[in-house]
MILUM-992709 format. One line per 4 residues: their letters; for each residue x, y, z of C-alpha. Coordinates in steps of 0.25 Angstrom, whole numbers. Example, Ala and Ser with C-alpha at 12.3 -4.5 7.8 and 13.67 -1.06 7.14 Angstrom:
residues 2
as = 49:-18:31 | 55:-4:29
end
This chain:
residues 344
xxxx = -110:-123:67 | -101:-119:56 | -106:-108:54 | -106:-103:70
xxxx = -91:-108:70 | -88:-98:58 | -94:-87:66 | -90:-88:79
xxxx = -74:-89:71 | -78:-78:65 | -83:-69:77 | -69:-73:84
xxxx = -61:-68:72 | -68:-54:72 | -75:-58:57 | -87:-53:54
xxxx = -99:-65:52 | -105:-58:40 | -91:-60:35 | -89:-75:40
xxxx = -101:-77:35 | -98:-73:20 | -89:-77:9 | -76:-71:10
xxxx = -72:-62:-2 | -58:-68:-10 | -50:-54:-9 | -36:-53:-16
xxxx = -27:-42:-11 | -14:-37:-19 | -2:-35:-10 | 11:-33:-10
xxxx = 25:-34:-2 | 22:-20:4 | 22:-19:20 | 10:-10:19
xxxx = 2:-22:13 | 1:-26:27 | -15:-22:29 | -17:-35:17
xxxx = -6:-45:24 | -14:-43:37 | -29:-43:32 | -25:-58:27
xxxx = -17:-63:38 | -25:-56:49 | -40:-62:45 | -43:-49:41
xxxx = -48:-49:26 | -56:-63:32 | -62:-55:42 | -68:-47:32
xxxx = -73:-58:21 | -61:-58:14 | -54:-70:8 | -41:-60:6
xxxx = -28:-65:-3 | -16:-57:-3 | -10:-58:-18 | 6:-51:-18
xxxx = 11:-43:-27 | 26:-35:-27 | 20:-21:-33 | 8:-14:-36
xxxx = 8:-14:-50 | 7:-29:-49 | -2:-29:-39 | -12:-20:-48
xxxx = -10:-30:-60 | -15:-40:-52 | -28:-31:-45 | -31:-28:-60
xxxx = -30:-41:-65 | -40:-47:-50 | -29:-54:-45 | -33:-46:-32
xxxx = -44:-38:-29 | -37:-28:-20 | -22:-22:-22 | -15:-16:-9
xxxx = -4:-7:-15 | 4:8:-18 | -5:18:-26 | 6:19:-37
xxxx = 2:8:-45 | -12:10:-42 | -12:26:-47 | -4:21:-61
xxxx = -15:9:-63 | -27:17:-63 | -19:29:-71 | -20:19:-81
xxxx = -34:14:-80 | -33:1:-70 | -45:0:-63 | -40:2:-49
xxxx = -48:6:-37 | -41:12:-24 | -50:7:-11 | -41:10:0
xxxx = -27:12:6 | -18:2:11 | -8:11:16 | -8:27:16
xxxx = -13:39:23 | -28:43:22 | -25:56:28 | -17:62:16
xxxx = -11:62:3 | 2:60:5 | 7:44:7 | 21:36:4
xxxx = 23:30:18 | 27:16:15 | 38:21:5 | 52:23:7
xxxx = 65:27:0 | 78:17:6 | 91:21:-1 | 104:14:2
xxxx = 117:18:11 | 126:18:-3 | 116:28:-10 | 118:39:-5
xxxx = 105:43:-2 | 102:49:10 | 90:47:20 | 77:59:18
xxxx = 85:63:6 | 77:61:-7 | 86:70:-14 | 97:59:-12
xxxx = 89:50:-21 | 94:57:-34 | 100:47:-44 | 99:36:-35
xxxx = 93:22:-41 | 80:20:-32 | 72:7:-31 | 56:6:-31
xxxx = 47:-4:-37 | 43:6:-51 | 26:11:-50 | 23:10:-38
xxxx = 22:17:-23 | 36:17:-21 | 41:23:-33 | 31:35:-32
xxxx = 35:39:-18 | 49:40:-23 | 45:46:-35 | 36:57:-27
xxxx = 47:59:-16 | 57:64:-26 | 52:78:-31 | 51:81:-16
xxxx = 65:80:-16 | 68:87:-27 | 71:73:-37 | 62:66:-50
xxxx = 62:54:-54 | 73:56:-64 | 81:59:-51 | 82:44:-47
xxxx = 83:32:-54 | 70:21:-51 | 73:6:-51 | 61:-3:-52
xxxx = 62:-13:-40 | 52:-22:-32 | 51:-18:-18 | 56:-32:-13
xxxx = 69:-30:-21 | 72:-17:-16 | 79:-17:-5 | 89:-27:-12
xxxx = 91:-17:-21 | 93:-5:-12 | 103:-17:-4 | 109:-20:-16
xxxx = 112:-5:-22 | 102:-6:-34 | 96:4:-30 | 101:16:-21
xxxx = 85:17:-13 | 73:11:-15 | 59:16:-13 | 49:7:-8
xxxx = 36:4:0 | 39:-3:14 | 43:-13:19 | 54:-12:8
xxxx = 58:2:12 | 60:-3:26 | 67:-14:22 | 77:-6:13
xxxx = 79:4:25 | 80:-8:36 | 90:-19:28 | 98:-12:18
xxxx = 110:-7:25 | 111:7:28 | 99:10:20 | 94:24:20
xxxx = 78:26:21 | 77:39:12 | 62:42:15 | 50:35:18
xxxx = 37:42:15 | 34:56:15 | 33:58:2 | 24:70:2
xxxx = 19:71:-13 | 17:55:-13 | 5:47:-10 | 5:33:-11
xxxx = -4:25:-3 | -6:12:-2 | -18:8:-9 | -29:-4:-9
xxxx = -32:-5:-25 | -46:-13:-32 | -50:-13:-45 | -64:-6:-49
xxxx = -67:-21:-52 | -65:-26:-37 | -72:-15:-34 | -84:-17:-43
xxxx = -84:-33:-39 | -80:-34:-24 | -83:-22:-17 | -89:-31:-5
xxxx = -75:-37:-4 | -67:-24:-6 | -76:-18:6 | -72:-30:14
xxxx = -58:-29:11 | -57:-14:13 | -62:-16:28 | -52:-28:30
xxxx = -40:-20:25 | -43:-10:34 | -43:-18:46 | -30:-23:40
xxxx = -24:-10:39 | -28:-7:54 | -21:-19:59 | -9:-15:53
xxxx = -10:-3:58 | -10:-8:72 | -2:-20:71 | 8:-15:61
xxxx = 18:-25:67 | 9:-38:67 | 6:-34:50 | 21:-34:48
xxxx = 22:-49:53 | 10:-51:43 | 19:-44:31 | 30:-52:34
xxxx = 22:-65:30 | 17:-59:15 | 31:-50:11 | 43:-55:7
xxxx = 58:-50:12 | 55:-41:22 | 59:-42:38 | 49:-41:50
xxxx = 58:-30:55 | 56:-22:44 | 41:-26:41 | 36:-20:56
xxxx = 43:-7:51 | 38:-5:38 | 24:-9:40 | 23:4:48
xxxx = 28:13:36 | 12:13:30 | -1:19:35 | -10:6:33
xxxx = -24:16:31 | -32:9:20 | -42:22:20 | -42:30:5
xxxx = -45:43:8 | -47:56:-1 | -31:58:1 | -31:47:-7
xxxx = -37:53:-18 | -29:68:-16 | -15:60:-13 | -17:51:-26
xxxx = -21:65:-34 | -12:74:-31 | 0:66:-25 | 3:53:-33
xxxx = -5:52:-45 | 2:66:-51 | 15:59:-48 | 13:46:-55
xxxx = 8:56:-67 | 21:62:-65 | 27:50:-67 | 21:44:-78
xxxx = 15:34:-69 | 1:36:-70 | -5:36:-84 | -13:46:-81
xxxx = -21:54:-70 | -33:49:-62 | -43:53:-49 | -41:46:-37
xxxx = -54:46:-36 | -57:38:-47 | -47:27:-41 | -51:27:-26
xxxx = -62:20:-21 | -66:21:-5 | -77:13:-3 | -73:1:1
xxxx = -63:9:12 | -76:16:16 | -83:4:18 | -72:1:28
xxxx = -72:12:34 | -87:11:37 | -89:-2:41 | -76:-4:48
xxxx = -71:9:52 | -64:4:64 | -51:-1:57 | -50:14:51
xxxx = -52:21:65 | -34:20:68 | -32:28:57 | -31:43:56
xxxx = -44:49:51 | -47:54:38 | -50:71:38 | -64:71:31
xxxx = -60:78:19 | -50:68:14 | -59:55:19 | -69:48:7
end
């Protein structure tokens, strides 16, 4: 009778039985207080991760560098994150896997949608001038995604690094700073770009995106351990997160209300805003690879950020996103396809 009732539940859910019926998988997910960490927020809250066999905990962290302490030390078993921290981690030997995208653009090697540069009215900076950054004090949490899109920016504007001067700030004290004049702009990953340009007075938004020598996507990170000891569960989570990231995609102010119940200090005003400043496409494709070889790693060489040079193919591994894609190719189908020379 039990049983029957489990089932019938279960059918009226839209769960599989074969996953009803089985023991669901402990799964730990790395997150942090980024808008674009929606697809996590909803697979929790919406019954999604369950759905799949998944008895999925979201453990919060404030930057990646943290968040890839704790993946190497199994506090977590998957990290949702920039690609900064990640390309400097395995530069230096950490045993980090690349399994799929959280936020990018499978169709080409450029990617820095999510960032912005917000100055303030006193600074004198001007809005689509970059130039107008020379000598300016600039705020952004130190290694990771943020700091390499400014980084990357200014030679296309004829500035270095030397040009500016860095302060190392976490994103949740960053708009207090830019408020506050400790800084004179900030540069940042959403929804703190848009909170900087929607509640500092007469804040300037310099430039979001378009960086075209940058490529930072957001990434889904596993060690080669995880891998080695819970591919069954990594397959179910790759599917899961997919359908995540399409419900975003086509509920994106419905998965703002759901941020607001896991970040801290941000409006729902701006949240329905910035949640639409990333392209939530989980698929890696071989862009990953060119973008990541000729586009960021010979930057953070540049920079003395990575301790050496590595192949992205050695840290990408697509298998888990092309069981996905074959068993549940339906929550892919919104997206724009793939060309066949740049697909896995």
């Amino acid at each position: 009778m039990l049983r029957r009732t489990l089932l019938a539940t279960a059918l009226a859910l839209g769960l599989a039985p074969t996953l009803v019926n089985a023991q669901a998988i402990e799964f730990k997910i790395g997150a942090a207080n980024s808008v674009d960490h929606a697809p996590a927020f909803v697979g929790v809250e919406k019954g999604i991760f369950a759905k799949h066999g998944l008895d999925a905990k979201i453990v919060m962290y404030q930057t990646g560098v943290e968040m890839i302490n704790g993946l190497l030390n199994g506090a977590q078993d998957v990290n949702i994150m920039g690609s900064i921290p990640f390309l400097a981690g395995v530069s230096r030997d950490q045993p980090l896997m690349l399994i799929g995208h959280l936020h990018g653009d499978a169709t080409t090697t450029s990617y820095t949608e999510n960032v912005s540069i917000v100055a303030s009215a006193e600074s004198g900076i001007t809005e689509g001038d970059i130039a107008s950054l020379k000598g300016k004090k600039i705020g952004t949490p130190r290694g990771a995604g943020a700091e390499g899109f400014l980084v990357g920016l200014l030679p296309e504007h004829g500035l270095g690094v030397d040009d500016v001067t860095l302060l190392n700030i976490k994103p949740a004290d960053l708009v207090t700073a830019l408020r506050q004049g400790d800084v004179d702009a900030i540069a940042i990953w959403e929804p703190w770009g848009t909170t900087a340009a929607l509640r500092v007075p007469g804040a300037v938004l310099v430039q979001r995106g378009g960086c075209g020598q940058c490529y930072d996507p957001g990434t889904i990170l596993t060690t080669q351990q995880v891998i080695a000891d819970k591919a069954e569960a990594l397959n179910r989570f790759m599917v899961a997160f997919a359908e995540a990231e399409q419900w975003v995609r086509q509920n994106y102010d419905a998965a703002a209300e759901i941020n607001m119940r896991w970040m801290q200090g941000v409006d729902q005003d701006v949240m329905t805003v910035a949640i639409r400043h990333s392209i939530y496409d989980p698929r890696p494709s071989l862009n990953t690879l060119e973008g990541y070889r000729t586009n960021t790693i010979p930057q953070l060489l540049a920079d003395d950020r990575m301790a050496k040079e590595v192949d992205p193919a050695d840290i990408v591994d697509p298998q888990f996103y092309l069981h996905a894609l074959e068993t549940a190719p339906e929550y892919f189908d919104d997206l724009p396809e793939i060309p066949a020379d740049q697909s896995f």
